[in-house]
C-alpha positions in Angstrom: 28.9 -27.0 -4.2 26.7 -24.5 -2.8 27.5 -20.9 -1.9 27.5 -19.7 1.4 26.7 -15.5 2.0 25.2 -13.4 4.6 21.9 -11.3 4.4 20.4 -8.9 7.1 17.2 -10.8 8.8 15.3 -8.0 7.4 16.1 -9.9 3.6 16.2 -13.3 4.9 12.7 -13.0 6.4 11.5 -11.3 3.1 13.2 -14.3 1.1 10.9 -16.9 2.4 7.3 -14.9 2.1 5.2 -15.8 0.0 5.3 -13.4 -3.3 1.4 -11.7 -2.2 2.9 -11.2 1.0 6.4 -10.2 0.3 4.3 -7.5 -2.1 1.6 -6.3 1.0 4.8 -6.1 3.0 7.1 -3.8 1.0 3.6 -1.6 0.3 3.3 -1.4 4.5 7.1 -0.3 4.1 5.9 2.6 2.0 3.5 3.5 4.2 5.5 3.6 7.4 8.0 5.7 6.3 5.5 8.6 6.0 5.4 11.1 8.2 3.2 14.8 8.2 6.1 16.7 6.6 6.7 13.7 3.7 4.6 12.0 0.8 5.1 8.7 -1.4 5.7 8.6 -5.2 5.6 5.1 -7.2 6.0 5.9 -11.0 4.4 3.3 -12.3 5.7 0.7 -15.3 4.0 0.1 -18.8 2.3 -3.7 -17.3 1.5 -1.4 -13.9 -2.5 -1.2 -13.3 -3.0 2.0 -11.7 -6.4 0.6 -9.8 -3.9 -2.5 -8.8 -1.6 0.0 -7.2 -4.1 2.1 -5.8 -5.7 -1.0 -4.0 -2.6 -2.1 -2.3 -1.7 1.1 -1.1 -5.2 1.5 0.7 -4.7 -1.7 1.8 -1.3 -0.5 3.4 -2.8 2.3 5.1 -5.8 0.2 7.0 -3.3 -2.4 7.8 -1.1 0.1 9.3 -4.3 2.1 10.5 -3.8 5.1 8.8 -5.5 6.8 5.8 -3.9 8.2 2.9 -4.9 10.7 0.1 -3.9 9.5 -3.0 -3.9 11.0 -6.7 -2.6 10.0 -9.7 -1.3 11.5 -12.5 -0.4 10.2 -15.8 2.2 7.0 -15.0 2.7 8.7 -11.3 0.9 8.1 -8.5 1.9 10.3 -5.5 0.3 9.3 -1.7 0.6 11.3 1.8 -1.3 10.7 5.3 -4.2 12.2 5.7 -6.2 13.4 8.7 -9.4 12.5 7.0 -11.0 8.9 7.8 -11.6 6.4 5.1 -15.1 7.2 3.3 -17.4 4.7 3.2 -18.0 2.7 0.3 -22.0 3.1 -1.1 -23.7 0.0 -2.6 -25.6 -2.4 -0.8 -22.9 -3.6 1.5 -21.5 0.0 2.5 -22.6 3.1 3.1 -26.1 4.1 4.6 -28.6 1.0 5.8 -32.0 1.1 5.0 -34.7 0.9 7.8 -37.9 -1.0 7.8 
């Protein structure tokens, strides 16, 4: 027989996502909850890639449309909002143009 229990929406919703999203979501989580006065701290796991990491929480930030500084520190990785707008990337697709 199967068992009946009760969840908040909050958990029910996240049950269903799938597991890239459920992951972009909980990262937007983190960002939210910073405010001027506060910063974020993920201590990262022995499988953890630190650029992996790093990547979702930028993507976090422009999703939520803010930008964060973030450094990182052995297994640590500590984040808080920042008043400075994202850099632009060099290469050929960012950064300056070329003229003719």
């Amino acid at each position: 027989m199967a068992t009946f229990s009760t969840v908040s929406i909050k958990e029910a919703r996240e049950s269903v996502l799938p597991p890239r999203r459920a992951t972009q979501e909980r990262y937007r989580e983190y960002v939210r909850q910073l405010t001027p006065e506060t910063a974020g701290r993920l201590d990262l796991e022995p499988n953890d890639r630190p650029i992996t990491e790093r990547a979702r929480l930028k993507a976090a930030a422009k999703a939520e449309g803010v930008s964060l500084h973030i450094q990182r520190r052995g297994n640590t990785i500590v984040f808080w909002l920042s008043e400075e707008p994202p850099k632009p990337r060099g290469g050929p697709r960012g950064g300056r143009r070329r003229t003719p």
